[in-house]
Backbone as CSV, one residue per row, in Angstrom:
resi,resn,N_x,N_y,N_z,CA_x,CA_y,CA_z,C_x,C_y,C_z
1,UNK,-67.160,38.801,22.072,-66.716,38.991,20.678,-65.197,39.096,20.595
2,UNK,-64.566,39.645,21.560,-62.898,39.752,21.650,-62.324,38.333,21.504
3,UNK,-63.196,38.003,22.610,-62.248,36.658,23.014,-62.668,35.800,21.573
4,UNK,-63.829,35.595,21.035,-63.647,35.224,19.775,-62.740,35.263,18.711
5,UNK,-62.514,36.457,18.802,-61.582,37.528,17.562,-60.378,36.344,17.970
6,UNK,-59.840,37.025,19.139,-58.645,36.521,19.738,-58.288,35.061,19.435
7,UNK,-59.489,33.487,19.406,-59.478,32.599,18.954,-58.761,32.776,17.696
8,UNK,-59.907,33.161,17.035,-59.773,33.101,15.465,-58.473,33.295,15.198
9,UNK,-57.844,34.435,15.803,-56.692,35.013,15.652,-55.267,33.597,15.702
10,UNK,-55.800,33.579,16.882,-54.461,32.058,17.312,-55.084,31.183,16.529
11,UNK,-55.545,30.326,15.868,-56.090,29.830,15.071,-55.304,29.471,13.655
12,UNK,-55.521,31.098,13.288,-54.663,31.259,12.125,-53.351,31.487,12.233
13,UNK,-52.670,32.114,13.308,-51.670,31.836,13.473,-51.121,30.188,13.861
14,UNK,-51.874,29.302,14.603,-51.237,27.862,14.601,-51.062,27.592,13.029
15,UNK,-52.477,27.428,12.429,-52.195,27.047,10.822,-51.161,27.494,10.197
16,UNK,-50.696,28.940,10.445,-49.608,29.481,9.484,-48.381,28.758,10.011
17,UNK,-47.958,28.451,11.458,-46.852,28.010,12.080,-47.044,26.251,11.859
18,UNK,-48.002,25.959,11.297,-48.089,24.452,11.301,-47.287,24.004,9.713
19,UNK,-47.900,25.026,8.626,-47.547,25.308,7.530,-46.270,25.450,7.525
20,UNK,-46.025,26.150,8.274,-44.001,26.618,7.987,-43.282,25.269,8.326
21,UNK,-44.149,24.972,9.970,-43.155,23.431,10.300,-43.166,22.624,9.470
22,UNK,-44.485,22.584,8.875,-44.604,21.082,7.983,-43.511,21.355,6.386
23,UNK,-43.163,22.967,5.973,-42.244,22.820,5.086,-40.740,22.796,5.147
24,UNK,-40.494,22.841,6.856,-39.259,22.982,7.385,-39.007,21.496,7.289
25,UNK,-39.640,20.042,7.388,-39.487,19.313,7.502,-38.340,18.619,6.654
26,UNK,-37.474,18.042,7.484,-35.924,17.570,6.278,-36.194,16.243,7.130
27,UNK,-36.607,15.073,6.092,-36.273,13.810,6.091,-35.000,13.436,5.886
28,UNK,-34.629,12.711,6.839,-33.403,11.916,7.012,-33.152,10.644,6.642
29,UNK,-31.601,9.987,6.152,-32.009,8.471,6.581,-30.388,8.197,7.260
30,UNK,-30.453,7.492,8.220,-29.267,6.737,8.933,-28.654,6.087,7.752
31,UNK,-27.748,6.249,8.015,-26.326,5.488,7.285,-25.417,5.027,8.393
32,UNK,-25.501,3.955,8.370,-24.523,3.187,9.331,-22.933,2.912,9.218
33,UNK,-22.326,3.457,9.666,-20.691,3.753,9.300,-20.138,2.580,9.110
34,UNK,-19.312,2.454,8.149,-18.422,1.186,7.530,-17.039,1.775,7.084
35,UNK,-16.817,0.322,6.680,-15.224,1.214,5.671,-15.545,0.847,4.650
36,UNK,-14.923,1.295,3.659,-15.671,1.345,1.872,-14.308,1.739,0.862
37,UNK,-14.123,1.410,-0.398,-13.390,1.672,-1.227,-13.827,2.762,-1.811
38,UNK,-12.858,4.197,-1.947,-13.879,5.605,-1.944,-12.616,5.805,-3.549
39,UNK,-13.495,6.083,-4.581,-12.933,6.658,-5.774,-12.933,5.950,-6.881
40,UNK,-11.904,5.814,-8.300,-12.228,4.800,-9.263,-12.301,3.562,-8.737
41,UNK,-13.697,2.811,-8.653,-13.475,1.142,-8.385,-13.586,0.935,-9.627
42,UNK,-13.910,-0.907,-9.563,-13.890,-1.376,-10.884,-15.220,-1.569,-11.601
43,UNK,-16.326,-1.131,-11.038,-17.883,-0.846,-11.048,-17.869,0.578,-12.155
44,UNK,-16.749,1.419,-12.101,-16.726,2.525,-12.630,-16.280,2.496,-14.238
45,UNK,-15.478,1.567,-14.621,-14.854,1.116,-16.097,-13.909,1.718,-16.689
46,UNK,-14.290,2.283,-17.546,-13.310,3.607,-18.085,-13.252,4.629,-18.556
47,UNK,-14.531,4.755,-17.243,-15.038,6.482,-17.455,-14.211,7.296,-16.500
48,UNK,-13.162,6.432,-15.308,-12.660,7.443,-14.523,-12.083,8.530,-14.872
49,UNK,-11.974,9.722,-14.078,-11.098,10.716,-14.499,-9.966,10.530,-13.320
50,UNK,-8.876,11.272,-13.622,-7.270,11.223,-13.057,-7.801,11.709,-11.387
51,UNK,-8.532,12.614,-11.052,-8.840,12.507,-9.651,-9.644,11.813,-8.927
52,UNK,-10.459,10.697,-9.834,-11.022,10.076,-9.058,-10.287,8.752,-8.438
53,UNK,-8.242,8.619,-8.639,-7.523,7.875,-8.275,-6.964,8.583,-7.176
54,UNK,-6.114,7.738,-6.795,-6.118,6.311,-5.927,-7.452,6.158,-5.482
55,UNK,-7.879,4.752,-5.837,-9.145,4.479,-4.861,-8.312,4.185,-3.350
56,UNK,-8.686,4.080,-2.258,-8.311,4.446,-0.858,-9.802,3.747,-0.182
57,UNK,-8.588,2.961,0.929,-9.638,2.678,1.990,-10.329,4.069,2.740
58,UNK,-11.804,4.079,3.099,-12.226,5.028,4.298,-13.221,4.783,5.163
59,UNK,-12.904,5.010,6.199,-13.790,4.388,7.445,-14.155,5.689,8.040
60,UNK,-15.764,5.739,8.362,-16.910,6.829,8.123,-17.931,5.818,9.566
61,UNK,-17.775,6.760,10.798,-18.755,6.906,11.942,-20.376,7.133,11.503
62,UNK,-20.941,6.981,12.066,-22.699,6.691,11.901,-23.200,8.139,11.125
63,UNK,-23.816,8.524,10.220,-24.502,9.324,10.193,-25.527,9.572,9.641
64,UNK,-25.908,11.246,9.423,-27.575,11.165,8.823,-27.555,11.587,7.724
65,UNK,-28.063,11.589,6.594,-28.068,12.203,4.716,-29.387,12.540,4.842
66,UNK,-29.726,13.855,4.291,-31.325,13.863,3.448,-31.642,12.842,2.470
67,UNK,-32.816,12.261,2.953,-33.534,11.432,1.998,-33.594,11.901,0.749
68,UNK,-33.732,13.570,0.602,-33.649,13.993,-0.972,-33.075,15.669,-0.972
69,UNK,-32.659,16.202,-1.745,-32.395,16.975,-1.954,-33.270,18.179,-1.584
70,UNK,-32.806,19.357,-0.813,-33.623,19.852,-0.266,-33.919,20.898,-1.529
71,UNK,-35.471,20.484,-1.147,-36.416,21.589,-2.324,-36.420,23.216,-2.431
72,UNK,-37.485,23.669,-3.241,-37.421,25.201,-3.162,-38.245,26.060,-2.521
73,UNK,-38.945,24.727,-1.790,-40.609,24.826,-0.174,-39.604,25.078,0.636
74,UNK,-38.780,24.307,0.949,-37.689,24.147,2.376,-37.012,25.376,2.167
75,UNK,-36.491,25.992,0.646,-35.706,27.323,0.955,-36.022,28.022,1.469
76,UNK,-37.918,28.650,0.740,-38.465,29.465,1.104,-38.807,30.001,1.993
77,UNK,-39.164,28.675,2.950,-39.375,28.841,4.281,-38.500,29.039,4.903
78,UNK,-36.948,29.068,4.694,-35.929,29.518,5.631,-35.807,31.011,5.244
79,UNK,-35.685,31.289,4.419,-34.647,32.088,3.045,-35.678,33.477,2.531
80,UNK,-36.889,33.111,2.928,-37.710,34.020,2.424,-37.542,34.447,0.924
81,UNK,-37.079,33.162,-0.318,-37.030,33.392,-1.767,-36.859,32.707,-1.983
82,UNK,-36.456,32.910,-3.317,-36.508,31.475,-4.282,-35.408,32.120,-4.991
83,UNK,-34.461,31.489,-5.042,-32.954,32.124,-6.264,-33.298,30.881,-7.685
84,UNK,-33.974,29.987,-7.405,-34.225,28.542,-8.483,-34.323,29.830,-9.668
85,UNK,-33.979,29.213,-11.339,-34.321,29.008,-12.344,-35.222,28.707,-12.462
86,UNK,-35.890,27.343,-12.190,-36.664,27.018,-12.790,-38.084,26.499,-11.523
87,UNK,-38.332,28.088,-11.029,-38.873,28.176,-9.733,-40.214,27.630,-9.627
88,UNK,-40.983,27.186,-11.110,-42.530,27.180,-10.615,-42.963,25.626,-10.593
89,UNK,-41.212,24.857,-9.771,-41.567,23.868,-9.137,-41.637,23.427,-7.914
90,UNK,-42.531,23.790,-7.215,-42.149,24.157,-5.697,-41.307,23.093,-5.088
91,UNK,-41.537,21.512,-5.161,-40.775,20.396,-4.956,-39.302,19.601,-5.587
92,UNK,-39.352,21.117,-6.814,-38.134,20.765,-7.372,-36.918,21.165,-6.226
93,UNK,-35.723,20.509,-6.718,-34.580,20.972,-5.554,-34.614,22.244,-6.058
94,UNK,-34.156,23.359,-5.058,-33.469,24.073,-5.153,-32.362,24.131,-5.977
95,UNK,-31.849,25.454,-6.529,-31.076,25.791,-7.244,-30.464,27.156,-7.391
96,UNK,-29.571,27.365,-8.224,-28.815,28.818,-8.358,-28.257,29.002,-6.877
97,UNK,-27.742,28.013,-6.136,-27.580,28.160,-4.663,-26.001,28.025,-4.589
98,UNK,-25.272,29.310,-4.291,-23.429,28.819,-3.858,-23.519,28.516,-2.264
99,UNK,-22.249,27.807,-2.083,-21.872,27.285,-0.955,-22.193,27.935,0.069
100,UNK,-21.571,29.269,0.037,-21.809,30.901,0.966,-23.178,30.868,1.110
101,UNK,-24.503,30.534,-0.014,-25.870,30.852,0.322,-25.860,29.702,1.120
102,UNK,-25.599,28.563,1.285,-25.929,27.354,1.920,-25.626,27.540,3.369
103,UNK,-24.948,28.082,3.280,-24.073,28.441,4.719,-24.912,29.107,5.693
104,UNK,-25.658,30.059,4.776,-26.361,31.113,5.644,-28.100,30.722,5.929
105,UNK,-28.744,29.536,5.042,-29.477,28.586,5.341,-29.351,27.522,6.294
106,UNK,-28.141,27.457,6.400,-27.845,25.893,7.492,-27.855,26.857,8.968
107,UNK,-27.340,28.003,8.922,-27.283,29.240,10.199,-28.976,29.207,10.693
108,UNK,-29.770,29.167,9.662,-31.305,30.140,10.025,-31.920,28.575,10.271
109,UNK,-31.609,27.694,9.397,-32.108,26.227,9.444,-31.834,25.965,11.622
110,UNK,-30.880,26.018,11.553,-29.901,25.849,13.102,-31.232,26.252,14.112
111,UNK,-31.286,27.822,13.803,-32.316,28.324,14.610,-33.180,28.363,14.809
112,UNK,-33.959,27.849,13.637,-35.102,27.394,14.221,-35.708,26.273,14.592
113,UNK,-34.699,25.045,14.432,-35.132,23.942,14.342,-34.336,23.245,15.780
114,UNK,-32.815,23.605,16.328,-32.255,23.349,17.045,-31.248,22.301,16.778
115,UNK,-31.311,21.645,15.538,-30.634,20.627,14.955,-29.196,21.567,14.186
116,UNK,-28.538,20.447,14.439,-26.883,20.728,13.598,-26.644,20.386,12.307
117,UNK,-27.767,21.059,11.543,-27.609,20.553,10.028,-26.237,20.981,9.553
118,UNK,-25.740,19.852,8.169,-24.460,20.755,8.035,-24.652,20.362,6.492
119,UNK,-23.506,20.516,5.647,-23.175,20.249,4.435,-22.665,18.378,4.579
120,UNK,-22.718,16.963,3.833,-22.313,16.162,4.023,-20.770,16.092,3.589
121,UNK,-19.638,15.481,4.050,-18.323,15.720,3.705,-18.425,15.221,2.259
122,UNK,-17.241,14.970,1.447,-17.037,14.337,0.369,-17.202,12.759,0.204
123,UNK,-16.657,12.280,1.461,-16.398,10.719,1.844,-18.173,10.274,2.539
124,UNK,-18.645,10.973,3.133,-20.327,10.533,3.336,-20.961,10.311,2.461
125,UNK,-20.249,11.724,1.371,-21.511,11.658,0.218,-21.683,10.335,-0.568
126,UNK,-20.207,10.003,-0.612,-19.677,8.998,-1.749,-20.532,7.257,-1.114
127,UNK,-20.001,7.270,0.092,-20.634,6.158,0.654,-22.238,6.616,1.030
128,UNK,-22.614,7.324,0.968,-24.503,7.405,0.865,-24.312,7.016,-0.181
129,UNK,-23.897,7.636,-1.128,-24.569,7.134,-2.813,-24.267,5.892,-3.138
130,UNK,-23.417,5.303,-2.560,-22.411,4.093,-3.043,-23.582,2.890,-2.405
131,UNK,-24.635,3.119,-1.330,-25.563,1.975,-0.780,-24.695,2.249,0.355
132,UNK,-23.643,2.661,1.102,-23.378,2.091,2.226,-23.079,1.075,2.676
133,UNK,-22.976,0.379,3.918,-22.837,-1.335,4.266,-23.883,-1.724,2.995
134,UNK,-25.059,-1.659,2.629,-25.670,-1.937,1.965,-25.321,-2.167,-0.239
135,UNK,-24.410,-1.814,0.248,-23.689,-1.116,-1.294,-24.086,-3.004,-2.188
136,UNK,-24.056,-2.428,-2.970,-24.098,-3.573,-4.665,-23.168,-3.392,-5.012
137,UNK,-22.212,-2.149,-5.357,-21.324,-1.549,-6.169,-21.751,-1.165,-7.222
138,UNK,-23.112,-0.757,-7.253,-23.704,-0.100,-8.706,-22.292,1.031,-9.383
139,UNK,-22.731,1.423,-10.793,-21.673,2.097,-10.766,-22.784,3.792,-10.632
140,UNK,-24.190,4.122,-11.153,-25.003,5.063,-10.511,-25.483,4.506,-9.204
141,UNK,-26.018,6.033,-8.558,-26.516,5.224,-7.139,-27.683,5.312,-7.226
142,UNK,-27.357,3.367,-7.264,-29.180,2.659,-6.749,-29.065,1.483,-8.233
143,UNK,-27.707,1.251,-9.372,-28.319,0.794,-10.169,-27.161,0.963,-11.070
144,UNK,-26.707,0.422,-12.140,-26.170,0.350,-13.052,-26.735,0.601,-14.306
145,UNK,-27.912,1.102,-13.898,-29.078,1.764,-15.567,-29.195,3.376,-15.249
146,UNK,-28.845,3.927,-15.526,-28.988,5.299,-14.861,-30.234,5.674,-15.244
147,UNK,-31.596,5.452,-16.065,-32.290,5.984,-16.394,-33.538,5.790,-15.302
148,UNK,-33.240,4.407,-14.954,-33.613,4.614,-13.641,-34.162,5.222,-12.158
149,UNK,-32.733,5.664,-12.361,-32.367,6.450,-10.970,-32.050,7.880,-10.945
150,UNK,-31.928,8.265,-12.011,-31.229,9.595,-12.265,-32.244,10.493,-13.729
151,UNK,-32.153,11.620,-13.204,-32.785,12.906,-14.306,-31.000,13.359,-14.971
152,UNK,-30.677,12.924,-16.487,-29.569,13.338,-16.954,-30.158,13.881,-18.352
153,UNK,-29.098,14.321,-18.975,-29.495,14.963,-20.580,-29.884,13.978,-21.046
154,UNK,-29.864,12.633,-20.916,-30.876,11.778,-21.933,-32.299,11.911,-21.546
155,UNK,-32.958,12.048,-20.674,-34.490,11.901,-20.287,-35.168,13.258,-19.081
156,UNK,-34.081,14.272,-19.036,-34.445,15.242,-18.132,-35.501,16.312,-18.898
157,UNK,-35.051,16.249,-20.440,-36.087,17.307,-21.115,-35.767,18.736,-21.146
158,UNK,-34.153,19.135,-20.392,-33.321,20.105,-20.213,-33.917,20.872,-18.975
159,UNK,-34.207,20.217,-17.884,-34.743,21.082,-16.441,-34.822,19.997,-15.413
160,UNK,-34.663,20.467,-14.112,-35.125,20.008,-12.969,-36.444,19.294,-12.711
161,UNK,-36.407,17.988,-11.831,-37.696,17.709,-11.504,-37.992,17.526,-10.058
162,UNK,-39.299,17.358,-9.651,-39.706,16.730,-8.396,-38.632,15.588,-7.870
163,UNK,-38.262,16.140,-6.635,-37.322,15.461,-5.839,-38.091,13.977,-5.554
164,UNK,-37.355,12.570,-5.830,-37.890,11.623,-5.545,-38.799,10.724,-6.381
165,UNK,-38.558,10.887,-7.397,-39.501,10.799,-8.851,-39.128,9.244,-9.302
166,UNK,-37.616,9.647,-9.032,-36.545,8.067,-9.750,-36.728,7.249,-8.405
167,UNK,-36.019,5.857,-8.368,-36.090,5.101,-8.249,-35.078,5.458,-7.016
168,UNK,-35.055,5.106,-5.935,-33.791,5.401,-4.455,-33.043,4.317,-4.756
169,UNK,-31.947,4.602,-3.672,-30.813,3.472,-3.885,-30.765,2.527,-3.119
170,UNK,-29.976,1.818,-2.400,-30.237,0.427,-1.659,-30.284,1.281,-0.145
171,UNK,-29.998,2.477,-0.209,-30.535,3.310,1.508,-31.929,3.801,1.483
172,UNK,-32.023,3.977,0.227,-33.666,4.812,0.775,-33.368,6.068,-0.061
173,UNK,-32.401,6.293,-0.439,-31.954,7.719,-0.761,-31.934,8.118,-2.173
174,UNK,-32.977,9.368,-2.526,-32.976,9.401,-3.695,-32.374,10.812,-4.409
175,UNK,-31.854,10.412,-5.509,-31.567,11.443,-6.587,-29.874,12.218,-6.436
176,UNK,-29.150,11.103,-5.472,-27.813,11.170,-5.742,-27.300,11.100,-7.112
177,UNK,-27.541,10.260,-7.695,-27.011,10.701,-9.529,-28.360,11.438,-10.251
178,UNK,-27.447,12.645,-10.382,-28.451,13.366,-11.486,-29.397,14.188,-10.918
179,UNK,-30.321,15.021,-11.318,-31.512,16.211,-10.740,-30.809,17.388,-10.753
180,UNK,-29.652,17.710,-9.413,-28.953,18.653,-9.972,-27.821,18.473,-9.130
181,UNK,-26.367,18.746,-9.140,-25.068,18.881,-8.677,-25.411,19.127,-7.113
182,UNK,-25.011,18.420,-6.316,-24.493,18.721,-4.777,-23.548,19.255,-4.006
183,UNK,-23.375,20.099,-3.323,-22.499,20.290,-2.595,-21.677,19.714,-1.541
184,UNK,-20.757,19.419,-1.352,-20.108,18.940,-0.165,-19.329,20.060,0.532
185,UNK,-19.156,19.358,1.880,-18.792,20.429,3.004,-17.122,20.659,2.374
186,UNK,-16.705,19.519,1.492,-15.037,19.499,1.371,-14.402,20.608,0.819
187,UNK,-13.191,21.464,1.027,-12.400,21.775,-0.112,-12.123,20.854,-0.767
188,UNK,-11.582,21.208,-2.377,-11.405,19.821,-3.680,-9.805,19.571,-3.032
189,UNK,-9.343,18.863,-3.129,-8.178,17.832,-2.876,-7.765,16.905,-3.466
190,UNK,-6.653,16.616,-3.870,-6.450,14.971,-4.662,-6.216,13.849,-3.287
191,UNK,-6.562,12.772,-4.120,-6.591,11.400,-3.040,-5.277,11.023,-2.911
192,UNK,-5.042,10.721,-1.539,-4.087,9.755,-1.458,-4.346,8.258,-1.268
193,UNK,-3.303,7.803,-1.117,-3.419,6.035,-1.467,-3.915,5.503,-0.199
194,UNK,-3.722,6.360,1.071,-3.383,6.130,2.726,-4.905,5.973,3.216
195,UNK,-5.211,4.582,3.863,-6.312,4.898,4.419,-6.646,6.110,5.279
196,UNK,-7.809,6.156,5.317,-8.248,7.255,6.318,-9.386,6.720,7.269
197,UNK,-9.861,7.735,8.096,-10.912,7.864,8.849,-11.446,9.053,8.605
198,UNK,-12.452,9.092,9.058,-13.723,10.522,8.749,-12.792,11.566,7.916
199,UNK,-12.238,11.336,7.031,-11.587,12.352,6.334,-12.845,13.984,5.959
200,UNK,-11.858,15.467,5.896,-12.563,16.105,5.789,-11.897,16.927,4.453
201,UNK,-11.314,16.348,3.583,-10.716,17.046,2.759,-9.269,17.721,3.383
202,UNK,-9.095,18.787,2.655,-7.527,19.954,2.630,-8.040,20.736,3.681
203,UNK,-6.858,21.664,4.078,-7.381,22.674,5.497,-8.251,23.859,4.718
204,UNK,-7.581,23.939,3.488,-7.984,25.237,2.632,-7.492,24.841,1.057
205,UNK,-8.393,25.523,0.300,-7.976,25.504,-1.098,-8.844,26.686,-1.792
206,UNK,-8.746,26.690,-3.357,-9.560,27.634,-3.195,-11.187,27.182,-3.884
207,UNK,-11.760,26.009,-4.222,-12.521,25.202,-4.458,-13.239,24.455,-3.789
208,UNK,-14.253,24.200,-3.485,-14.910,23.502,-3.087,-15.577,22.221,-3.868
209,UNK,-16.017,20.746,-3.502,-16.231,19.981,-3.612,-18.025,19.779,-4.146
210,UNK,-18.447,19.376,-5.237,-19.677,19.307,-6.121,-19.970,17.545,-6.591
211,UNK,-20.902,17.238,-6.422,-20.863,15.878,-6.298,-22.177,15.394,-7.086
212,UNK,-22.545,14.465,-8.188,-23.713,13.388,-8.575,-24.223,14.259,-9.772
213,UNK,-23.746,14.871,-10.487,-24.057,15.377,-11.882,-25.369,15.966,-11.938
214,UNK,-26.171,16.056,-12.964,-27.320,16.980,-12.619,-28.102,16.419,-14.243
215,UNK,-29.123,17.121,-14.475,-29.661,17.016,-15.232,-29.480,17.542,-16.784
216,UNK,-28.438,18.517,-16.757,-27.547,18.521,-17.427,-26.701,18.377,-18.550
217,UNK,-25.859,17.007,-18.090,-25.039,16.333,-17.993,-25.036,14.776,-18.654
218,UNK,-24.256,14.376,-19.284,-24.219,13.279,-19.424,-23.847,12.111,-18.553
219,UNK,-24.352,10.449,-19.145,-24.168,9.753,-17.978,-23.051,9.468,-17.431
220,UNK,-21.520,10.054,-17.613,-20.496,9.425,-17.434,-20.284,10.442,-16.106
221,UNK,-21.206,11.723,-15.818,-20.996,12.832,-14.783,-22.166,12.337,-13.997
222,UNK,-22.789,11.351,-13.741,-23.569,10.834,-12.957,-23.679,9.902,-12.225
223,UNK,-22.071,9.158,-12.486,-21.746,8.656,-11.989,-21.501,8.597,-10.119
224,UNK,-21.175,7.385,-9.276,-21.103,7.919,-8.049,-19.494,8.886,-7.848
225,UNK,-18.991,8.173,-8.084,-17.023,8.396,-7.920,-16.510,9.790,-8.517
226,UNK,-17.551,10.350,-9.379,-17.081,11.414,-10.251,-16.737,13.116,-9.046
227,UNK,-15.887,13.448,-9.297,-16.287,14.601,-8.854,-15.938,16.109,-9.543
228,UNK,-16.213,16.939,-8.898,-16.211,18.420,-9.576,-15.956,19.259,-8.547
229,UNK,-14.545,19.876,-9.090,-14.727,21.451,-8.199,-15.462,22.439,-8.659
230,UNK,-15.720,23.474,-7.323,-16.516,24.883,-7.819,-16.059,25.909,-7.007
231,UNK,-16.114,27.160,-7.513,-15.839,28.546,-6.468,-17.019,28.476,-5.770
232,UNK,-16.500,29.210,-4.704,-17.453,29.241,-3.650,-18.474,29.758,-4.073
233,UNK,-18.590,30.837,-4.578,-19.458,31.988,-5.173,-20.282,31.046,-6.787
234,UNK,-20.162,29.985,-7.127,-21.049,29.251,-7.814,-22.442,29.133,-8.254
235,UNK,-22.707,29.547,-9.005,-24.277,29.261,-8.639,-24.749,28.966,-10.131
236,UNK,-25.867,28.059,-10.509,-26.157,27.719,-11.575,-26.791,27.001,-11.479
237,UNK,-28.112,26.858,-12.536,-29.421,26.066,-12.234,-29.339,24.778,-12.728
238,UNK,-28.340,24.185,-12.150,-28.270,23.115,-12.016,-27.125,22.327,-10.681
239,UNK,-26.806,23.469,-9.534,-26.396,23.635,-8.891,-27.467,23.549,-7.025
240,UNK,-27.744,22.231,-6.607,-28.374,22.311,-5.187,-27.284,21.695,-4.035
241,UNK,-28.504,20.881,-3.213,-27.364,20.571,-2.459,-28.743,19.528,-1.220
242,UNK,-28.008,18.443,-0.602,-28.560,18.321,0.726,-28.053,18.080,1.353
243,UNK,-28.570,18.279,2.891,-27.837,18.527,3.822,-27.666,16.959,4.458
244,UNK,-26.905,17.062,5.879,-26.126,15.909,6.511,-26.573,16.349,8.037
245,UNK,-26.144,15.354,9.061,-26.349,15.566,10.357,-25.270,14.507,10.901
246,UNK,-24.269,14.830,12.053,-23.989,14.012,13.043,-24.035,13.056,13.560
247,UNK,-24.106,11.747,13.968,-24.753,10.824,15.198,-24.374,11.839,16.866
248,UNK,-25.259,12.237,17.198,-24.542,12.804,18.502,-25.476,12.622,19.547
């Protein structure tokens, strides 16, 4: 009868640990490094704003993007809560999340998984959303119809939805314009004209880098090129984020 018990016991413990892995799970997709025109192109019209100039060459090494925005299953299971607004969507992204909370998710994410998740820079984000080598030059990413591809104040219904709903972009990657605001690893910075390589932003500022508009928002903030600073300490339900990885 023990050794029964004892089954049963491990049993339910695999199921519960199968459960956690299977919500720890962060789909990826490769992005293959290119050089790319990063800021107002001419795909954008004359919605730019004054920092999204100089457009600037940038050349960006191999890496990995979440396929979607990480949800409020994936918090939970790190985070033990839910900070979301609009929480009783379990597959909705996450939300009400500042940079500082992200930080301390990508720490617990680290440990249990063994992977180097991080925040994606400013210049990854732009070329994930942009298609990559793959790019069209949409001026949303995945499309020049945003309704498409993106949850904005015309068709969001004023809330968050299920990650992956719209239409992906020419990577695979969905819900870069619109659902809710992203984070990047960058401090905010203005562009210079000077090509770069793997640029990582300023050494310090006091802002951080917010990227693909949200649901929100109108379509001219859903754009790819657009960007937004935020205090670190940020948080607002319309505020997520997904994460990035290395080639290493």
């Amino acid at each position: 009868m023990k050794r029964v018990l004892v089954l049963v016991a491990i049993g339910i413990f695999c199921l519960q640990s199968y459960a956690q892995t299977a919500s720890l799970k962060i789909e990826m997709v490769f992005v293959k490094g290119g050089t790319f025109l990063m800021g107002c192109t001419a795909e954008q019209g004359d919605d730019c704003e004054s920092d999204e100039k100089p457009a600037h060459k940038v050349t960006l090494s191999d890496f990995y993007i979440g396929k979607y925005e990480v949800t409020q299953t994936q918090w939970k299971a790190i985070m033990d809560s839910n900070p979301s607004y609009f929480s009783g969507c379990e597959n909705c992204p996450v939300e009400q999340v500042s940079w500082d909370d992200i930080q301390e998710f990508i720490k617990k994410l680290k440990a249990k998984t063994g992977l180097n998740y991080r925040l994606p820079t400013e210049a990854e984000w732009e070329y994930a959303a942009s298609g990559g080598a793959q790019s069209r030059r949409y001026k949303y990413s995945g499309s020049n119809s945003m309704d498409g591809v993106a949850w904005y104040s015309g068709n969001s219904g004023d809330k968050t939805h299920p990650v992956g709903t719209k239409k992906a972009n020419e990577l695979g990657i969905y819900d870069m314009s619109g659902n809710v605001w992203e984070w990047c690893n960058d401090w905010f910075g203005d562009y210079s004209s000077n090509a770069q390589t793997n640029p990582k932003g300023p050494s310090s500022t006091s802002l951080r880098v917010v990227r693909g508009g949200s649901w929100y928002f109108y379509r001219q903030y859903v754009r790819v090129s657009l960007r937004v600073r935020c205090m670190l300490d940020g948080r607002g339900h319309d505020m997520g984020f997904r994460l990035a990885r290395s080639v290493e």
